[in-house]
Residue, then its C-alpha position, 0 to 999 in steps of 0.5 A: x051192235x048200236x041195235x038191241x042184240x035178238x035173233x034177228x039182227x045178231x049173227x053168232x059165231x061159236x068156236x069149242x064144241x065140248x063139254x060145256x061148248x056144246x051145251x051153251x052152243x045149243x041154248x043159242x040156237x034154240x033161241x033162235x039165233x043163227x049159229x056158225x061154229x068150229x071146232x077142231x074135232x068136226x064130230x064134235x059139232x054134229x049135234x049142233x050141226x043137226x040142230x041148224x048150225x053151220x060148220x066151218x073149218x077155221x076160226x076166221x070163217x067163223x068170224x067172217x059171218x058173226x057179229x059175235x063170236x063166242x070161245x071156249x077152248x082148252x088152253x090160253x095157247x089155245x086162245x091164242x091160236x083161235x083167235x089172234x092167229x094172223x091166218x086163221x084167228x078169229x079176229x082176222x076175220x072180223x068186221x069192225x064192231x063185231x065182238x069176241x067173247x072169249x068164256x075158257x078160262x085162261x091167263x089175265x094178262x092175254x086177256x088184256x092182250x085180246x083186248x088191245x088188239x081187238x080194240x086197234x081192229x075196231x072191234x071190242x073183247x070181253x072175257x068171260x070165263x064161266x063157273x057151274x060145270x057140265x050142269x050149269x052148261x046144260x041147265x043154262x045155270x051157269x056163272x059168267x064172269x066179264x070184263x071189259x067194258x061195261x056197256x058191252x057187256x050190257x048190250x050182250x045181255x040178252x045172250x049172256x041170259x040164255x046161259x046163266x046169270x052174267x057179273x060184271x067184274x071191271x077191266x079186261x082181266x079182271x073176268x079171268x082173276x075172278x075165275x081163278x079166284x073162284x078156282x082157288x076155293x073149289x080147289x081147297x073145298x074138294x081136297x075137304x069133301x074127299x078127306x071128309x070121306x076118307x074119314x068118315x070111311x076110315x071111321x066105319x060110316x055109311x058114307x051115304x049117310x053121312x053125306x045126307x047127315x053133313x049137307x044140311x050143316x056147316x059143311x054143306x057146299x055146291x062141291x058136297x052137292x054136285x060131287x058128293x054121290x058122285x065119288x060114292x058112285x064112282x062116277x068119276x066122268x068130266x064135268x070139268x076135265x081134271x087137266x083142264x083143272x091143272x091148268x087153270x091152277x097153274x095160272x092161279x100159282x103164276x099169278x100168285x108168284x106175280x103178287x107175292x102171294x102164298x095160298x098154301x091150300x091151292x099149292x097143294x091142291x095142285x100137287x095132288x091133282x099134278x099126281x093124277x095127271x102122272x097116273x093117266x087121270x087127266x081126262x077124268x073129271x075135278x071129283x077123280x081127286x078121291x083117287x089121289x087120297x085113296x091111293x096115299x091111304x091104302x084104302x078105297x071107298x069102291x067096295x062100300x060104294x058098291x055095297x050100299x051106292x044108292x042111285 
């Protein structure tokens, strides 16, 4: 890692080949680099797979041929699985001075954890959880938000460039309670755009509309724009898995407790996305929150959606 990071001299390890996975994997590969991946689910990798990368059947082996070895998995026992396995976790198999950057979105504490004990491997961890959702994965828009040191993060640019724009944000750690800090008003600002909705339907507007009418004001929001046509379309598909969402919102209220904080709005934000999770909604994506406020109300947007959804 003393050299610059290119295709030439860095080989790339990618374990998580999802929704937001397998969008970043490809933009690496089609840089150039040369790509070794795993993912639970080998169907998942066959795109990328046809694109030139290799497959692999253990985090380890990933390792084993990169210099650099990206994450982004489900869960923090996930992380942990993937990575500080002693059989079969990545950093079993990486050589010193290789690099783990892990970009799912999980605890800050096994963040640090990482860290030390990549660090006593001879290794380095950044975490760097990322922000933009399906889209800002395939368009490379997305927000990288990292910790660990600084000049790491400094070296791996050139990678974190093909993906979106990387920030800097402190320690070990701190990548993660930025995430969740980010989760934090994505969560209150989706409860908003779907009462907004409820209302304006409740009041008889054309909700379309009134979207186009309140986007260029105050309220106007990424959330209105990625999430809006989406609801009134009833496209409910995941760009962010609603279980995916309780979970990060369950760190956040952990963490909350740990600095005596009260966030009332991400409390309930949780319960409500809890309430789709318990009606079999887990694999829709953050927008199926709509459900949630319908169901309390009575009333569903569908019919007026599908009268007047405009593409």
């Amino acid at each position: 890692m003393a050299t610059a990071v290119d295709p030439s001299n860095t080989r790339l390890g990618w374990i998580g080949t999802g929704v937001m996975g397998r969008s970043m994997c490809a933009h690496l590969i089609n840089a150039g680099y040369t790509l070794t991946v795993f993912t639970r689910t080998p169907s998942k990798a066959q795109e990328l797979i046809s694109m030139g990368a290799h497959w692999v059947d253990t985090p380890k082996a990933v390792a084993s041929q990169s210099d650099v070895v990206f994450s982004i998995v489900g869960y923090p026992s996930d992380v942990r699985q993937v990575i500080l396995d002693s059989n079969s976790g990545a950093l079993s198999g990486l050589r010193q001075g290789g690099v783990i950057i892990d970009m799912t979105t999980s605890e800050p504490s096994l963040a640090v954890e990482i860290h030390s004990a990549a660090s006593a491997a001879g290794c380095s961890a950044i975490d760097a959880p990322v922000s933009g959702g399906d889209r800002g994965a395939r368009n490379a828009a997305l927000s990288i938000f990292a910790g660990g040191e600084e000049s790491i993060v400094q070296r791996l640019n050139p990678l974190f460039n093909l993906l979106g724009k990387v920030y800097y944000m402190g320690a070990p750690g701190k990548g993660q309670f930025t995430k969740l800090g980010n989760q934090v008003v994505i969560a209150s600002s989706m409860v908003g755009l779907c009462e907004g909705l409820i209302y304006a339907h409740k009041a008889g507007l054309d909700l379309n509309h009134f979207v186009d009418a309140i986007s260029t004001g105050a309220a106007g929001s990424k959330s209105l724009d990625l999430y809006g046509s989406r609801i009134l379309n009833r496209d409910l598909e995941p760009g962010f898995y609603v279980n995916h969402f309780v979970k990060d919102l369950g760190i956040c209220l952990r963490e909350c407790q740990n600095m005596g904080l009260a966030l009332p709005g991400l409390a309930l934000a949780q319960q409500l996305y809890l309430s789709l999770k318990a009606h079999g909604e887990g694999d829709l994506g953050t927008q199926a929150l709509i459900l949630a406020l319908e169901r309390i109300n009575n009333l569903s947007l569908q019919s007026e959606a599908s009268a007047i959804g405009k593409p």
